[in-house]
N, C-alpha and C positions, 0 to 999 in steps of 0.2 A: 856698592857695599851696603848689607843692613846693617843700621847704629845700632849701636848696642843700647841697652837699657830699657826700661820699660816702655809700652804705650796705650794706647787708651783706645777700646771698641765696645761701646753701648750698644745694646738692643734698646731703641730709641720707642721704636712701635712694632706692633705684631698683627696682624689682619688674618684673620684664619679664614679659607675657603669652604663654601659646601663640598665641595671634594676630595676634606681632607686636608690640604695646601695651607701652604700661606706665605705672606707676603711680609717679609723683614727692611725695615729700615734701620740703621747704624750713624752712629756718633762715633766719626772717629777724629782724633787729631792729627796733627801734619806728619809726624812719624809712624802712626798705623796706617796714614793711607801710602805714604813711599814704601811700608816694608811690605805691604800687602801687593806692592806692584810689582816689586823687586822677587816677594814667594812665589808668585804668580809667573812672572818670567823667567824664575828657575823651572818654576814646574813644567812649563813647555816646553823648554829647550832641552830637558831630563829627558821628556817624552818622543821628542823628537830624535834626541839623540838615539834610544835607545831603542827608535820603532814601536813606542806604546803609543791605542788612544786614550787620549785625555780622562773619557770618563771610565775605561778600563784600570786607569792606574786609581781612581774615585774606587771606585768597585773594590778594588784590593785591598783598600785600607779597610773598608769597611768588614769585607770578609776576614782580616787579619781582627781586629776589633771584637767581632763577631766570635771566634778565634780562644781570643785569650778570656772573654766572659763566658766561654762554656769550659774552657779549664780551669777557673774558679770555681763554677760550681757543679764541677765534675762530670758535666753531660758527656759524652763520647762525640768524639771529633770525625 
């Protein structure tokens, strides 16, 4: 079960690549890292359950995302 209440994830450092990329480190406390484990193994079992891949269901949000900021500013979908 995720506890309830707040918790705590710093962007601690950032390393940007010549490629564009980059490389993130995080601060997190004992309850960001349990509930990050706990979203995390929802999100597989989601995906498993439902015959999605992992970064297909990544993909979706994004496009959903992508989605609602052109229906703000009215672009055509």
């Amino acid at each position: 079960m995720i506890e309830d209440g707040p918790f705590r994830i710093i962007v601690d450092k950032v390393l940007e690549h010549e490629d564009g990329g980059a490389t993130y480190t995080f601060d997190m406390d004992h309850a960001a890292t349990q509930s990050m484990a706990q979203y995390g193994l929802q999100l597989i079992l989601l995906c498993a359950a439902y015959g999605v891949d992992i970064q297909d269901a990544f993909d979706s949000i994004r496009t959903l995302t992508k989605k609602e900021e052109d229906d703000r500013d009215g672009a055509p979908t």
